[in-house]
MARSE-166894 format. One record per residue (C-alpha): residue number from 0; residue in one letter; x, y, z. Coordinates in pm, 1 decimal. Layout:
N
@i NUM, aa A, east X, north Y, up Z
...
***
This chain:
357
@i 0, aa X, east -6972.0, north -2209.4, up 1364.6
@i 1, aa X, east -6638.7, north -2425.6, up 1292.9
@i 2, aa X, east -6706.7, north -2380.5, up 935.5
@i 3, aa X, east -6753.4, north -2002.9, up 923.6
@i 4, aa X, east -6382.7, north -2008.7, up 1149.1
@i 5, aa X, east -6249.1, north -2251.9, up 885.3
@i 6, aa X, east -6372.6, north -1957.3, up 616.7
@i 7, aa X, east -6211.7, north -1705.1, up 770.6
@i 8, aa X, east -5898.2, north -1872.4, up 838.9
@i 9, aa X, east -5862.0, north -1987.6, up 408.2
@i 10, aa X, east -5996.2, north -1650.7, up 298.1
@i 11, aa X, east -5675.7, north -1490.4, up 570.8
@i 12, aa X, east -5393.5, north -1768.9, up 383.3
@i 13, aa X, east -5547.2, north -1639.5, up 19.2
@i 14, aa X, east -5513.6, north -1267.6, up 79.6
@i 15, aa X, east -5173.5, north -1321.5, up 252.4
@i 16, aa X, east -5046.4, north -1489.0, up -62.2
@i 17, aa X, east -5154.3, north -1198.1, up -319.2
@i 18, aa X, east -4892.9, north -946.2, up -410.3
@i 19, aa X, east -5029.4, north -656.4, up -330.0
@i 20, aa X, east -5108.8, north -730.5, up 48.1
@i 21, aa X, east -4746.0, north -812.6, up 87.5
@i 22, aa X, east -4655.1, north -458.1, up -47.1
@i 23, aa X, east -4891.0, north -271.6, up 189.1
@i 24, aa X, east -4706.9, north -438.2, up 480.4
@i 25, aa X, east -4365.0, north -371.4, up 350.1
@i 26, aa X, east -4510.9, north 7.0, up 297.1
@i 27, aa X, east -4633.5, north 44.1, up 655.4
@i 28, aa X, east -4262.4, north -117.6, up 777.2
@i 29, aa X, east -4071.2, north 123.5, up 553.9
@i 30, aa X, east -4231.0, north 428.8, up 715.0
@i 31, aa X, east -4060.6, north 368.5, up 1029.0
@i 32, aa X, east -3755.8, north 627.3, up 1056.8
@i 33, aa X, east -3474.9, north 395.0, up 944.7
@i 34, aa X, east -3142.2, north 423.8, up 1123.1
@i 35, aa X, east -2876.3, north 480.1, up 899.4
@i 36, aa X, east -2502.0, north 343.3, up 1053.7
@i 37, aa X, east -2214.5, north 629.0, up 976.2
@i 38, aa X, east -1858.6, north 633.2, up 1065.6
@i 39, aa X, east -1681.8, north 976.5, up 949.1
@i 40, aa X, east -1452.1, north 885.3, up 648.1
@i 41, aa X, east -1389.3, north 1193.6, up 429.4
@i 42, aa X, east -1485.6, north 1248.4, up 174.4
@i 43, aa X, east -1712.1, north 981.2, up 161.5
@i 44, aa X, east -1876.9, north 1029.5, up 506.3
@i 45, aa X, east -1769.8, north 1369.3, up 712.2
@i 46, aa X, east -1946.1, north 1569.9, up 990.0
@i 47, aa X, east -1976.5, north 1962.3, up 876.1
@i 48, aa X, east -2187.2, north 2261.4, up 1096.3
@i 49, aa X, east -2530.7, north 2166.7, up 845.4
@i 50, aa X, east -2496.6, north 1834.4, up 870.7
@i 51, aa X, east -2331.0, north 1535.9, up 747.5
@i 52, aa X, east -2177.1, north 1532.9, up 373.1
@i 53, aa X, east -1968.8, north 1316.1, up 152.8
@i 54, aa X, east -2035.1, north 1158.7, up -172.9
@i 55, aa X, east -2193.5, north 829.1, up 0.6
@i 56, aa X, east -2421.1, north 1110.7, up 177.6
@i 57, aa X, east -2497.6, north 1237.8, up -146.8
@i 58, aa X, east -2571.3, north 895.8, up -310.9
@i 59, aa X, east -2828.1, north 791.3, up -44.1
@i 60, aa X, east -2999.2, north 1141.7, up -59.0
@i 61, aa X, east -2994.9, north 1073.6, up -454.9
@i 62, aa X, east -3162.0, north 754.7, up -378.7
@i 63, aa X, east -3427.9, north 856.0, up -130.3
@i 64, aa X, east -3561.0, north 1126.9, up -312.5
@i 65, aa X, east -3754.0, north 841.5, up -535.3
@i 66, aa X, east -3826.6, north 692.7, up -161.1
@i 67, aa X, east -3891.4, north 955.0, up 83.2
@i 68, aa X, east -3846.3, north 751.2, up 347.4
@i 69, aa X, east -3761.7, north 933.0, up 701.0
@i 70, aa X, east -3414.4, north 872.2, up 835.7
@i 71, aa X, east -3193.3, north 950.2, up 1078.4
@i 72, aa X, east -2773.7, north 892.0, up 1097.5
@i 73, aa X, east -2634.0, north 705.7, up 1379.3
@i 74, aa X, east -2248.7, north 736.3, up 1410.1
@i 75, aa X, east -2015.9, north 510.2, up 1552.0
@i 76, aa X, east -1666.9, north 581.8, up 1686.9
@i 77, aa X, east -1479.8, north 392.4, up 1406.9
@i 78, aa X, east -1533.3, north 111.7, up 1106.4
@i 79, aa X, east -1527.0, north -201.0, up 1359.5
@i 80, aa X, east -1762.4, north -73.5, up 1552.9
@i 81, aa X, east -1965.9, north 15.6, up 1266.1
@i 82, aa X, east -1941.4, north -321.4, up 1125.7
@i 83, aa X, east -2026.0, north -481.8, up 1428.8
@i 84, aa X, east -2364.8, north -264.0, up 1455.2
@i 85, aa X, east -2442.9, north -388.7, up 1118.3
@i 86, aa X, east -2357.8, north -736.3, up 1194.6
@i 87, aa X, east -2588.3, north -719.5, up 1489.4
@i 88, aa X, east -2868.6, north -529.8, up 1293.4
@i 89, aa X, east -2829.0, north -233.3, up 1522.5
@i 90, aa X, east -2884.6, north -49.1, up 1233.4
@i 91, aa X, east -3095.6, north -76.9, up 932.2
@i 92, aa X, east -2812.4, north -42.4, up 658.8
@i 93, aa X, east -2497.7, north 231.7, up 645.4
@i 94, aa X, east -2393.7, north 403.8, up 340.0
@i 95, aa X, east -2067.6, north 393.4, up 453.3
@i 96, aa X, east -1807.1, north 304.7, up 189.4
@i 97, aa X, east -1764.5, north -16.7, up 320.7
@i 98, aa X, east -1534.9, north -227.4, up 73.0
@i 99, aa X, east -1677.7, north -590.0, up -9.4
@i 100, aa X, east -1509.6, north -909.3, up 60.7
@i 101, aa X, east -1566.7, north -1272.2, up 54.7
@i 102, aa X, east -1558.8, north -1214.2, up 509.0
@i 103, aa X, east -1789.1, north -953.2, up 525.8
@i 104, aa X, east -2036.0, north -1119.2, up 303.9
@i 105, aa X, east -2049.5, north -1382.5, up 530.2
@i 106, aa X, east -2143.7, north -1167.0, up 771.3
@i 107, aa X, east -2403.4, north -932.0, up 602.2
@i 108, aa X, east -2521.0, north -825.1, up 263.5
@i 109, aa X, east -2402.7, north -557.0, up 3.3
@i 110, aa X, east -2594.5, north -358.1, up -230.5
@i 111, aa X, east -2491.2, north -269.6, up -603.7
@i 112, aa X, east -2138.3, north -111.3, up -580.5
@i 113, aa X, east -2184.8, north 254.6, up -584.5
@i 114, aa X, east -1814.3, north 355.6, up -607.6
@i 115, aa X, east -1485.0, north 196.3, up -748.5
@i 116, aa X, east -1143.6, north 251.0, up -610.0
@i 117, aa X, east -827.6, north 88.1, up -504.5
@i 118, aa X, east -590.3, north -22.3, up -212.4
@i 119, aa X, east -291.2, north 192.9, up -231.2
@i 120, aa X, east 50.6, north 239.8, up -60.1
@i 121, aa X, east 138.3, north 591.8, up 73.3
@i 122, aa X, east 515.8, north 651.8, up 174.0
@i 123, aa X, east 724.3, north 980.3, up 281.9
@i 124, aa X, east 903.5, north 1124.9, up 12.7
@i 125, aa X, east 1277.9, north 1099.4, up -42.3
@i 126, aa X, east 1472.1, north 1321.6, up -312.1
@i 127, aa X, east 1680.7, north 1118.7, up -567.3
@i 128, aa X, east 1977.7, north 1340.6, up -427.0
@i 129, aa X, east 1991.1, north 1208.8, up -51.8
@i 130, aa X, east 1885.1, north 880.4, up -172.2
@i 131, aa X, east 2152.7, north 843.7, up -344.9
@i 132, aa X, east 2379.5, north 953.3, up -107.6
@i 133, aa X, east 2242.0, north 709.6, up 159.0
@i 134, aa X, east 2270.0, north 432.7, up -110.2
@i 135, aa X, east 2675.5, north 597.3, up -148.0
@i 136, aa X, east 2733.2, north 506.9, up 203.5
@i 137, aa X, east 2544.9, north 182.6, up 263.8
@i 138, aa X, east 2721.4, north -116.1, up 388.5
@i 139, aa X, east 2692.9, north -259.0, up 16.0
@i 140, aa X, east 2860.3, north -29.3, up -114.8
@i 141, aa X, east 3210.0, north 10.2, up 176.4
@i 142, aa X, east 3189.1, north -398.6, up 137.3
@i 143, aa X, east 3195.3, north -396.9, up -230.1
@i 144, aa X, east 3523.1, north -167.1, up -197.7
@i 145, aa X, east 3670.9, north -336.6, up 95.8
@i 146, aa X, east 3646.9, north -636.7, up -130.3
@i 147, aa X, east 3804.4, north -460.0, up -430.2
@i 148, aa X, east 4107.1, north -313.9, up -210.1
@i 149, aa X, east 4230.8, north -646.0, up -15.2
@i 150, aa X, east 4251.7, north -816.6, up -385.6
@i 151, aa X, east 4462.3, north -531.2, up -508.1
@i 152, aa X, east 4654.7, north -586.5, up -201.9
@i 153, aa X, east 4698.5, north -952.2, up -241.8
@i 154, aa X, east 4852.9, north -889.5, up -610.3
@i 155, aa X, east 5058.2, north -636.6, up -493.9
@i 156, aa X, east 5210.0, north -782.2, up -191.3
@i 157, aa X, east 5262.4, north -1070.8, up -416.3
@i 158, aa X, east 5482.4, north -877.2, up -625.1
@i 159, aa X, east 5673.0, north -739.2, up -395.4
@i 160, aa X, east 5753.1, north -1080.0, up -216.2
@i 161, aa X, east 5917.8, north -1123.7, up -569.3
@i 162, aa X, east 6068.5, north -777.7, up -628.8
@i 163, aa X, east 6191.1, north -652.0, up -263.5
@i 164, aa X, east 6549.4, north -763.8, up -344.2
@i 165, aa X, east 6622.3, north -711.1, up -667.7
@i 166, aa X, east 6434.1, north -446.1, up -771.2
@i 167, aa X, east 6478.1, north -259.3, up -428.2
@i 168, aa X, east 6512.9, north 101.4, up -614.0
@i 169, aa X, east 6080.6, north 39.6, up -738.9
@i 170, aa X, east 6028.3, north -233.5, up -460.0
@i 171, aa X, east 6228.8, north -177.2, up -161.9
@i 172, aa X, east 6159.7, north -187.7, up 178.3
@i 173, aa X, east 5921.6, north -337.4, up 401.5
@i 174, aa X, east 5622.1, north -115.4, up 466.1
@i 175, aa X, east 5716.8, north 134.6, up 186.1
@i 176, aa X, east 5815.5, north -166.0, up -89.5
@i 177, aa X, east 5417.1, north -290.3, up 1.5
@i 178, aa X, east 5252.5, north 28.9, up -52.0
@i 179, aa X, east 5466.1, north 45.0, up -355.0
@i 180, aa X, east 5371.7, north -300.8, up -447.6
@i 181, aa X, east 4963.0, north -179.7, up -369.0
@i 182, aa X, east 5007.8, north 68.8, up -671.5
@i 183, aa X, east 5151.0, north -68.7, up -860.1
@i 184, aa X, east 4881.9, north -363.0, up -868.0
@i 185, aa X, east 4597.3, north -30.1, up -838.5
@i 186, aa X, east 4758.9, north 82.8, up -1190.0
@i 187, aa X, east 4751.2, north -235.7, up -1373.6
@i 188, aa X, east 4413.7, north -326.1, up -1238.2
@i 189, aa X, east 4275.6, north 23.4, up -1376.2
@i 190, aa X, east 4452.6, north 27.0, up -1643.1
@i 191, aa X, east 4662.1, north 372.5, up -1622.8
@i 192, aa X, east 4997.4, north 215.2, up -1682.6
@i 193, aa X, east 5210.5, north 563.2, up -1598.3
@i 194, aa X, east 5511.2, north 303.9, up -1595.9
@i 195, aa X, east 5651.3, north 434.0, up -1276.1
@i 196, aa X, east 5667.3, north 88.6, up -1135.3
@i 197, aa X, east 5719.4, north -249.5, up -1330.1
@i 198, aa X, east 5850.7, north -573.0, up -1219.6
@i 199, aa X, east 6169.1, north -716.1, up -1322.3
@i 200, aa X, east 6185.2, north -1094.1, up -1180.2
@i 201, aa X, east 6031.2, north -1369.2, up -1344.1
@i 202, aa X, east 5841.9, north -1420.3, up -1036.5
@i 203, aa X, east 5729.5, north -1107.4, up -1060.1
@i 204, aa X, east 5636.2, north -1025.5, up -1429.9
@i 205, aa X, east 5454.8, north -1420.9, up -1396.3
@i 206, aa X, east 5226.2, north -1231.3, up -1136.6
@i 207, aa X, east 5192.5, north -919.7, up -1319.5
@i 208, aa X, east 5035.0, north -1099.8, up -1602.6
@i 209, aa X, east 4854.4, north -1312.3, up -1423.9
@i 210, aa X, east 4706.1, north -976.4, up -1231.1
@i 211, aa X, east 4666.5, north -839.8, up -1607.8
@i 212, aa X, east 4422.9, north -1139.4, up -1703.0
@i 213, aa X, east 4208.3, north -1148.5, up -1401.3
@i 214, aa X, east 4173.5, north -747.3, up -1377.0
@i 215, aa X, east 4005.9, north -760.6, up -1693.1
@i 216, aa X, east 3695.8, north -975.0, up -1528.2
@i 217, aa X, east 3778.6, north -827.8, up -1191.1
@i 218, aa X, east 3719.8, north -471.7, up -1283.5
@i 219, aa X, east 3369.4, north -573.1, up -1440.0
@i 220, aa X, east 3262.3, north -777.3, up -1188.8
@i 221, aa X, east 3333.9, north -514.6, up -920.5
@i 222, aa X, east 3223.3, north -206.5, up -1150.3
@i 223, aa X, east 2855.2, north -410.1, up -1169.9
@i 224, aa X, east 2933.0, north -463.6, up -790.9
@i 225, aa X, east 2923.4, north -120.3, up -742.7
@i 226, aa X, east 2688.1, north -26.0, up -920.8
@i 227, aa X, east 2408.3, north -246.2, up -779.3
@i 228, aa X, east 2515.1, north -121.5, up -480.5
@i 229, aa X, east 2441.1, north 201.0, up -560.3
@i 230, aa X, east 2085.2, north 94.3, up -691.7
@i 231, aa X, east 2009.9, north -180.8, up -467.0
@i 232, aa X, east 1820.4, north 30.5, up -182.6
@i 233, aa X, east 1558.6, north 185.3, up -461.1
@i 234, aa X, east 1551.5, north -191.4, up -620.0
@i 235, aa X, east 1414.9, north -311.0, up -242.7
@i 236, aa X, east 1169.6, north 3.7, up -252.9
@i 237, aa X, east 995.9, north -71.8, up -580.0
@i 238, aa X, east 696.4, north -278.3, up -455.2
@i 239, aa X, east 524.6, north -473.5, up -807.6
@i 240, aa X, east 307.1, north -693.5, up -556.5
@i 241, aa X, east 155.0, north -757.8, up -200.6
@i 242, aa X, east 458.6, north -964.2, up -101.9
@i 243, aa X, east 685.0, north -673.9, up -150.2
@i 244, aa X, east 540.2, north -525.7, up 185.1
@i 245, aa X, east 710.3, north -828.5, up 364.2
@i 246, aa X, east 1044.4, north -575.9, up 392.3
@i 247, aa X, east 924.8, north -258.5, up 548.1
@i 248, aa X, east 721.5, north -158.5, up 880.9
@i 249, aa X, east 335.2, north -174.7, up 759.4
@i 250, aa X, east 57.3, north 14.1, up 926.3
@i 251, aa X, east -303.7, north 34.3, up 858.7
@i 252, aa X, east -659.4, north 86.2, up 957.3
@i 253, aa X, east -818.2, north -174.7, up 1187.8
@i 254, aa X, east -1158.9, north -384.6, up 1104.3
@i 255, aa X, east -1038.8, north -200.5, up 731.0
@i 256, aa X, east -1041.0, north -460.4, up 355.1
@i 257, aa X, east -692.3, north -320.0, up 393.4
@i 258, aa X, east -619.3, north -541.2, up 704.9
@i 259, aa X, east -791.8, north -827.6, up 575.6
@i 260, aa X, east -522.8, north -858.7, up 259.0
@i 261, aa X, east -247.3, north -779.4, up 483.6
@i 262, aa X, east -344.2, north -1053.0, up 713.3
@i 263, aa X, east -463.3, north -1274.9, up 428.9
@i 264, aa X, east -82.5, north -1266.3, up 303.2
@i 265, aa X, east 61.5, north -1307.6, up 641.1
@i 266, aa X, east 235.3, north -941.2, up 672.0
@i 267, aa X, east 280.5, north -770.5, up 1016.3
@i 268, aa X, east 106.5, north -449.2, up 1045.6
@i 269, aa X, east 49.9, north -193.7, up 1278.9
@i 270, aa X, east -309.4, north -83.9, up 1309.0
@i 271, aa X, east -442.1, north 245.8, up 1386.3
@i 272, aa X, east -821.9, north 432.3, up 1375.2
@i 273, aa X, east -841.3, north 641.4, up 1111.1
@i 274, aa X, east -658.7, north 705.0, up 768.5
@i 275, aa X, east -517.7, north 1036.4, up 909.9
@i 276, aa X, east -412.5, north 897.0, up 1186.6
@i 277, aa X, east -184.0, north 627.8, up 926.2
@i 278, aa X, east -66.9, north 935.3, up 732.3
@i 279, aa X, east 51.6, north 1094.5, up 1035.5
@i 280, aa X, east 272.9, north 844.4, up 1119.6
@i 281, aa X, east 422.4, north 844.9, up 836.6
@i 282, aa X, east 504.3, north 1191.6, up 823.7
@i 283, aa X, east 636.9, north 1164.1, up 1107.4
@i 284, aa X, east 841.0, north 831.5, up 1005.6
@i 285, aa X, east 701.5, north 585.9, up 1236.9
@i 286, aa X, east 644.2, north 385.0, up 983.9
@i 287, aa X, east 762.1, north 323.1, up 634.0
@i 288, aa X, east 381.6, north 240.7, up 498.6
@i 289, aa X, east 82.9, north 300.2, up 468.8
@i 290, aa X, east -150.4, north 93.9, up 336.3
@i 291, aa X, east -520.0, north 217.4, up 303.7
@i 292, aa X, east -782.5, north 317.6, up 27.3
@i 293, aa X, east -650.4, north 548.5, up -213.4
@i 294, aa X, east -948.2, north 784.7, up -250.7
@i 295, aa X, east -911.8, north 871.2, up 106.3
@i 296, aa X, east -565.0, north 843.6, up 106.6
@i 297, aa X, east -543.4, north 1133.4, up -163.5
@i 298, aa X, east -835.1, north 1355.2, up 43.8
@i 299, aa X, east -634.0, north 1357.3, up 306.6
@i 300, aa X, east -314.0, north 1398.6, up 201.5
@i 301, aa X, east -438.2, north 1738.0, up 77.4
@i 302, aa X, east -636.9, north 1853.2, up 379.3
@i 303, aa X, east -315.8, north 1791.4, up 565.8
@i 304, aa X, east -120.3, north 1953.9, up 382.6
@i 305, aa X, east 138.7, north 1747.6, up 332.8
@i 306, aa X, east 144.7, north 1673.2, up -45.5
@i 307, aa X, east 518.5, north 1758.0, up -49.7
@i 308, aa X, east 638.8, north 1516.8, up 206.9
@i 309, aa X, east 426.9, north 1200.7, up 149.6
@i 310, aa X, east 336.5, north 1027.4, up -186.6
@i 311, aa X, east 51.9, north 788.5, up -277.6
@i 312, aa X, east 261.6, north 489.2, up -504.0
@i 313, aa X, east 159.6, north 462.8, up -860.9
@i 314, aa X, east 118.3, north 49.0, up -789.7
@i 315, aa X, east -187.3, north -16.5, up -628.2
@i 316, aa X, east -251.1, north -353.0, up -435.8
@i 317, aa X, east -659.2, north -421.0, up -500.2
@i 318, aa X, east -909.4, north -316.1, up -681.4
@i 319, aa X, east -1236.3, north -229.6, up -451.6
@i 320, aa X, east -1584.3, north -193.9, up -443.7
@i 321, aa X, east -1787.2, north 16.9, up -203.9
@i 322, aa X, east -2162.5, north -84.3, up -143.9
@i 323, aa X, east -2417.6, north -38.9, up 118.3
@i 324, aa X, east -2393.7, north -257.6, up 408.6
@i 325, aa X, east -2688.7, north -465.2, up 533.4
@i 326, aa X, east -2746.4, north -698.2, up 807.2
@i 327, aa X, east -2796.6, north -1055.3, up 672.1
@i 328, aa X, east -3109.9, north -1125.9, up 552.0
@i 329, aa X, east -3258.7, north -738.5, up 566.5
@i 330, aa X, east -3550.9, north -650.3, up 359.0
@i 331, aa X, east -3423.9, north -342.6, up 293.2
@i 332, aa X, east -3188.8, north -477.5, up 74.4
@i 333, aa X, east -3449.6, north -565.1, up -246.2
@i 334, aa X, east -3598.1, north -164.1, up -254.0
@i 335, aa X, east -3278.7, north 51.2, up -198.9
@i 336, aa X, east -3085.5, north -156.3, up -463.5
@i 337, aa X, east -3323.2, north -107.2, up -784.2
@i 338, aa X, east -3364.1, north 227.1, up -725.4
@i 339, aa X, east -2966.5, north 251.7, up -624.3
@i 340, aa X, east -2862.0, north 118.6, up -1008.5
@i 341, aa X, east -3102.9, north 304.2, up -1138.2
@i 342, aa X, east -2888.2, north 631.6, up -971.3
@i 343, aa X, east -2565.1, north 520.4, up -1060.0
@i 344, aa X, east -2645.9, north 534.8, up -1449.5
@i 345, aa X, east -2779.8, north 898.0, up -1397.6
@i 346, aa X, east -2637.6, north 1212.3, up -1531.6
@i 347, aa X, east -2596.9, north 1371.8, up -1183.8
@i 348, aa X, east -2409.9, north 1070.5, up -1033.1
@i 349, aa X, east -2154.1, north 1115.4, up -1299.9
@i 350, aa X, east -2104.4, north 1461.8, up -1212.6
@i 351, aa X, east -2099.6, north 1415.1, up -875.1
@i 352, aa X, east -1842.6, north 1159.2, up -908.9
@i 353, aa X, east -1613.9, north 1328.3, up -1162.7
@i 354, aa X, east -1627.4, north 1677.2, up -878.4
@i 355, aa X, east -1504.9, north 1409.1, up -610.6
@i 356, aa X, east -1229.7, north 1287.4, up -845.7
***
């Protein structure tokens, strides 16, 4: 009796081991309704009267048409709680477009990328006109002149320390002989030379062409002055890098790939749930920023409405990838992804995407 147990127990190991009796229980697992983990995030993922829709909708029912596997969509509040469930294997897997990162894969697994996009900067609008007029009236600019007009001054009072006496007809006087003094120096500086004024005393022609020399450099070296002043405010707004984000008020979506980079590069942010909430704020200027992913960014700039007040900047920070999201180690995993590449080269993916775009 032993012996026939013994049997039974080596013939159980053998058919174990073959292929095709680890299929059948993989079969019997995968007919369980699998719980698919949602968070809306138009147009990827968004809630509709028939039903849930969105291009990652559409990819999975793409994909489980070749699985017909019964499902059901669980949705969560926001992304961190969505990436939590997943963490904890609350759900199966979510089609979300989750963006992959060295953290997150850490913490569960990814499928093929399905989609490509991009971390991009959306900012309120500003016409060249007003800019320009703020730049006119910055503190640059009145220190750059203040500058300018006490060096004038100094050459001019100068002069008239020298002229005052003997040239009191052109010179004369205290307060008045200054001011005369002031343009007189204005006129040489500039270069007008109406003659109206002119020093007579040594002392006074020694400073006049003294004043000659240096207004030559002067006048360029305050003329560039100026003129970066004028341009320095939409030098400080061109952002080339992630850096660049160091000078303005920053705000973003929490548990997002978009707070990982800002954190990763140590720039303050202010975090809020969803990307409309972001854009909202900065319509409403509460914060310079907003740093998010640019397909999303672009929906919902146009649902709003408010393509004419904010911009999406033509520098984007990141490339990304969205995949499915898996908990670690999920089975799952090894017969969505075949069939998921093998979607992502078809016809109708293409033209799904390109409607999207």
């Amino acid at each position: 009796m032993p012996h026939i147990q013994k049997y039974c127990l080596y013939i159980f190991i053998i058919l174990f081991s073959l292929p095709g009796f680890g299929q059948v229980t993989d079969s019997i697992r995968f007919k369980n309704k699998l719980v698919i983990g949602i968070t809306q995030t138009p147009p990827f993922v968004e809630k509709r009267p028939q039903g849930y829709a969105g291009l990652s909708i559409s990819s999975w029912k793409m994909v489980n048409e070749q699985l017909q596997l019964p499902y059901e969509f669980k949705e969560y509040e926001n992304l961190g709680k969505l990436l939590q469930a997943i963490e904890n294997a609350e759900v199966d897997f979510s089609v979300n477009p989750i963006t992959v990162t060295d953290n997150r894969m850490k913490r569960m697994d990814f499928s093929q990328p399905y989609f490509i996009s991009h971390t991009s900067v959306a900012k309120k609008k500003e016409s060249r006109f007003l800019k320009h007029i703020k730049n006119l009236f910055s503190w640059d600019f009145f220190s750059v002149i203040g500058l300018l007009l006490f060096v004038i001054f100094i050459f001019g009072f100068l002069v008239w320390l020298f002229e005052r006496k003997k040239n009191k007809e052109e010179f004369g006087g205290d307060l008045r002989g200054i001011m005369q003094g002031f343009w007189w120096s204005a006129v040489t500086m500039t270069t007008v030379g109406y003659g109206d004024k002119s020093p007579r005393t040594t002392g006074g022609r020694i400073i006049g062409l003294i004043w000659m020399f240096m207004a030559v450099i002067i006048i360029s070296s305050f003329t560039a002055g100026i003129a970066s002043s004028l341009t320095v405010e939409s030098i400080n707004e061109e952002i080339t890098s992630i850096e660049d984000l160091e000078r303005f008020d920053v705000t973003t979506v929490k548990s997002s790939s978009s707070e990982e980079l800002l954190e990763l590069y140590n720039i303050e942010n202010e975090l809020v749930s969803t990307g409309a909430e972001g854009l909202q704020a900065v319509f409403e200027e509460k914060t310079k920023l907003f740093v998010y992913d640019e397909p999303i960014l672009k929906f919902e700039i146009e649902r709003m409405d408010i393509s004419g007040d904010v911009e999406i900047l033509g520098q984007s920070l990141k490339k990304d990838y969205y995949s499915y999201a898996f908990p670690k180690g999920s089975e799952l995993l090894k017969t969505i992804n075949p069939i998921l590449i093998r979607t992502l080269k078809s016809m109708e993916w293409a033209t799904l995407v390109k409607e999207y775009n």
